[in-house]
C-alpha positions in Angstrom: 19.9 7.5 9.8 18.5 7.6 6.3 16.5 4.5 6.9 15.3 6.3 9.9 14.1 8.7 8.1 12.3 6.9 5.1 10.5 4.8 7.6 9.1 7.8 9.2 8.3 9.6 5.7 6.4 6.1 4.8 4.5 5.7 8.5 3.7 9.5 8.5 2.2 9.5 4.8 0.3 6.1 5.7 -1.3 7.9 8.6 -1.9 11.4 6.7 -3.7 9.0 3.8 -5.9 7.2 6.5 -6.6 10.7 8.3 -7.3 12.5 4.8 -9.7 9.6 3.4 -11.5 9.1 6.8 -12.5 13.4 6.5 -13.4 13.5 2.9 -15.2 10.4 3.3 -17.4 11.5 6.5 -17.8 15.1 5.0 -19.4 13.1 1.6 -21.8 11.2 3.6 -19.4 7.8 2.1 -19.3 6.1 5.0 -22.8 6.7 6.8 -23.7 3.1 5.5 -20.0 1.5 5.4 -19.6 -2.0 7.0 -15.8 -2.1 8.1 -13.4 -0.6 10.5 -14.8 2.2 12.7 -14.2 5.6 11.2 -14.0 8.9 12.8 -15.8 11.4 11.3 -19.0 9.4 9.2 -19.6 7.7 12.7 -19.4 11.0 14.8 -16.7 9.6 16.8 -14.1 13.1 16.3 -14.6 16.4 14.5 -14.5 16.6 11.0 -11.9 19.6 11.6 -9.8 17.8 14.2 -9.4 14.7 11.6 -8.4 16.8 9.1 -5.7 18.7 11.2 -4.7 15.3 11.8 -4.0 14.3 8.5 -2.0 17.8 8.0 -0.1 17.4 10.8 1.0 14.4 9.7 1.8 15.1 6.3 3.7 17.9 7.7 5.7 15.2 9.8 6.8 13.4 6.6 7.7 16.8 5.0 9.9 17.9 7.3 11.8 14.1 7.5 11.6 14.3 3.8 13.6 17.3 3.2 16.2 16.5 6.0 16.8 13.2 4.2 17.1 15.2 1.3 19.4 17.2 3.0 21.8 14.8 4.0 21.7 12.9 1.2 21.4 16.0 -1.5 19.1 14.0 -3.6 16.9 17.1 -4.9 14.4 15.1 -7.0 13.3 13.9 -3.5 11.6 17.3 -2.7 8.9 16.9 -6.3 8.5 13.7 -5.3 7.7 14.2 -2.0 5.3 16.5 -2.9 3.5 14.2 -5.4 3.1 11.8 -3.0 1.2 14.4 -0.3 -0.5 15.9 -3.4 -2.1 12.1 -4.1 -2.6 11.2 -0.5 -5.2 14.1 -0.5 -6.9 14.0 -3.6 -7.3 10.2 -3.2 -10.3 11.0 -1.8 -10.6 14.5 -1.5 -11.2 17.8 -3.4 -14.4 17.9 -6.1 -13.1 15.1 -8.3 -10.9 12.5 -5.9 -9.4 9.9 -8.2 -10.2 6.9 -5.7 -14.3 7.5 -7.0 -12.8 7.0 -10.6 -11.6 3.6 -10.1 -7.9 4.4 -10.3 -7.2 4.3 -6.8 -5.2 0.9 -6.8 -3.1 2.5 -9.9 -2.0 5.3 -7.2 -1.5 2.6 -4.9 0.8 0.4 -6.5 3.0 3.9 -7.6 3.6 5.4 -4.5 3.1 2.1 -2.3 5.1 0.1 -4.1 7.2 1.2 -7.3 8.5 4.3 -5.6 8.4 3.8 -2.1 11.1 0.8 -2.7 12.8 2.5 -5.5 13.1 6.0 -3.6 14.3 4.3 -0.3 17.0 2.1 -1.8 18.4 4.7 -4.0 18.5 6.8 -0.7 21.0 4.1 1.0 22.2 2.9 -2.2 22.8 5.2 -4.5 21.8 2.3 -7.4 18.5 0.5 -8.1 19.3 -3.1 -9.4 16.5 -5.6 -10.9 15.8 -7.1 -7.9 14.9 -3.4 -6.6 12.2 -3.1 -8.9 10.9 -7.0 -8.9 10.1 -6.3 -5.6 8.9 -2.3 -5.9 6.6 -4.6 -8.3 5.4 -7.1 -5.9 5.2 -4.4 -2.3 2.6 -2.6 -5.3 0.7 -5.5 -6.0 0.5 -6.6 -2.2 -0.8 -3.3 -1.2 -3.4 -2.8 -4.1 -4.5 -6.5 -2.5 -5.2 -4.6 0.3 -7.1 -2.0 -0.9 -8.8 -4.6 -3.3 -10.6 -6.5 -0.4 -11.2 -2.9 1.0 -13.1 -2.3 -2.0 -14.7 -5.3 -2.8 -16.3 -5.5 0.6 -17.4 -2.1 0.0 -19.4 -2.7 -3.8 -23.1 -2.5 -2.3 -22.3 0.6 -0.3 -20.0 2.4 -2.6 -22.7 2.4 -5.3 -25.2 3.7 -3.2 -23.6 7.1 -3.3 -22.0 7.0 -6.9 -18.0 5.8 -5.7 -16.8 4.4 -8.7 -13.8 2.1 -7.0 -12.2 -0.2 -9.4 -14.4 -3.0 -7.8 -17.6 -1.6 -9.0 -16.5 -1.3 -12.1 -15.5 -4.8 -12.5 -18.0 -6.3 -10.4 -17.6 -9.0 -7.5 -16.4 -11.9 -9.4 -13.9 -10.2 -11.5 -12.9 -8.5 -8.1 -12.3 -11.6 -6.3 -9.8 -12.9 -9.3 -8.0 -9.3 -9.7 -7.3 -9.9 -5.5 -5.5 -13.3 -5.9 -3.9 -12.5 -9.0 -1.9 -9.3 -7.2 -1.3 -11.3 -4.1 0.5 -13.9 -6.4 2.4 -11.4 -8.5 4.0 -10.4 -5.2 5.1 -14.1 -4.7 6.4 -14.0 -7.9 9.1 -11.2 -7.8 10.5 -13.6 -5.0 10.7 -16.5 -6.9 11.9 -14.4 -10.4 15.0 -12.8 -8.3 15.7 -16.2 -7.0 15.5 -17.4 -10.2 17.3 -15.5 -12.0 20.0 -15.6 -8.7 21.0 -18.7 -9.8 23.3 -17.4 -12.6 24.2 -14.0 -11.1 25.8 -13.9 -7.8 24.9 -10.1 -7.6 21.1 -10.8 -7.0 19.9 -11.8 -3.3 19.0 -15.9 -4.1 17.6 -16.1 -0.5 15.1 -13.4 -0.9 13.3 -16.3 -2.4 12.5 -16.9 0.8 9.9 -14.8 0.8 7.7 -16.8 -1.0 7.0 -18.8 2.3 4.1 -16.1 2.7 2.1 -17.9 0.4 1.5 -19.8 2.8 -0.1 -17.3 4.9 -2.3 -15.9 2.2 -4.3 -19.4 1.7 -6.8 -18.4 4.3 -8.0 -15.3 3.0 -7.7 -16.2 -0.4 -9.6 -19.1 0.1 -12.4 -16.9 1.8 -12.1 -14.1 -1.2 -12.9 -17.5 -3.5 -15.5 -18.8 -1.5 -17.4 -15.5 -2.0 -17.2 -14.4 1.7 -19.3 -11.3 1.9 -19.9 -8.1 4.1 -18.6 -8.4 7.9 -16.2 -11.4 6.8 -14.2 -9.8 4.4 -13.6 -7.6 7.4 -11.2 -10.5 8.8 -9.5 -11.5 5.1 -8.6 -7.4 5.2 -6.5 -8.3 8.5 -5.4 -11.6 6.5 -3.9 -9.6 3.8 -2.2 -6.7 6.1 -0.8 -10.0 7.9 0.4 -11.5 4.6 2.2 -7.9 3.1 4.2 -8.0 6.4 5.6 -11.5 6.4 6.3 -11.0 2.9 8.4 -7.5 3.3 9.9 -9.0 6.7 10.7 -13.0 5.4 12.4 -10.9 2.1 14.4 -8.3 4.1 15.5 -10.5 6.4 16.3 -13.0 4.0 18.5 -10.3 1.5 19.9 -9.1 4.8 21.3 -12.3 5.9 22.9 -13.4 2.6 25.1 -10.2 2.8 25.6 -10.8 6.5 27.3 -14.4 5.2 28.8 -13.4 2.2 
């Protein structure tokens, strides 16, 4: 039942975040010029109004599973933090000074993302976070600021155009490219440290090593991010990198899951 309800607090936040940015974005003007997934409100395709109810009602959805699993599990720090993460969903890119035009968007991302959407949903079940919680709070971060890396990157000539100061403007394109690979090996690396450090402590999930098989996955977008694909085809490396977060987080779950299974 808990795990019921975290998955529907993380889904429902994902889709408020999505819903939020698309309305701040359209109401700026961001995403007149934007060459990428189709967007409702900057290409006139729903109401500014009925996107933004959107995004509330779905923020509202994740309150309201928030504070029952809060309920049940009478875990009160839940509630602040659930409100943090609502709080930051909006003011990624909305309100008069959204942190996502500063460049610290992928900052926000790997928190809430990563660190405590694994940390917050395994103390939920668990009632403990062990080392290998946070190796891999550290590498769901650094797959999902991949994510929003390539976003970015892909979005450098347009974003500067109207003054959005992502993280990849400020670095440029080539730094960009190097800052994507890095993070999409860091989350590689958790697998192999916990299967590492497995090896002389029996409490740690050695097949969650397993999960490193996703590298294998990532070659093709990484190869395209090195070979300085541009515009429309980064467009395909974005689906690339949403393919390789969930082979990742499903190769390691399954993998931790079976090794208690056969204990």
């Amino acid at each position: 039942m808990i795990a019921i309800l975290a998955l529907v607090v993380a889904l429902a936040l994902q889709v408020g975040v999505n819903y939020a940015n698309d309305y701040s974005d359209g109401i700026r003007g961001t995403d007149n010029s934007r060459i990428g997934p189709v967007r409702l409100v900057g290409q006139g395709l729903a109401s500014a109004k009925s996107v933004k109810n959107a995004a509330l009602i779905s923020f509202l959805v994740a309150a309201l599973a928030g504070l029952t699993m809060t309920l049940i599990t009478q875990i009160w720090w839940f509630v602040p933090i659930g409100a943090l993460a609502v709080i930051s969903a909006w003011y990624y890119t909305g309100g008069k000074n959204p942190y996502g035009y500063a460049g610290f968007g992928e900052v926000f991302v790997f928190v809430w993302f990563g660190l405590v959407a694994v940390i917050a949903t395994t103390y939920a079940q668990a009632q403990h976070i062990s080392i290998a919680t946070i190796a891999y709070a550290v590498g769901a971060g650094a797959l999902a600021c991949a994510l929003l890396v390539v976003n970015n990157l892909r979005d450098i000539p347009s974003d500067e155009k109207v003054g959005k100061k992502t993280l990849a403007v400020r670095l440029g394109d080539s730094k960009t490219r190097y800052l994507y690979v890095a993070l999409i090996w860091v989350g590689f690396a958790t697998n192999l440290l916990i299967a590492f450090l497995a090896l002389s402590n029996d409490s740690l999930p050695l097949w969650s090593g397993l999960g490193a098989v996703a590298a294998l996955a990532a070659h093709v977008p990484g190869r395209a991010v090195l070979n300085k694909a541009q515009g429309k085809d980064l467009i395909a490396v974005l689906v690339g990198t949403g393919k390789v977060q969930m082979i990742w987080a499903t190769v390691t779950s399954l993998a931790i899951v079976a090794q208690k299974l056969l204990a």
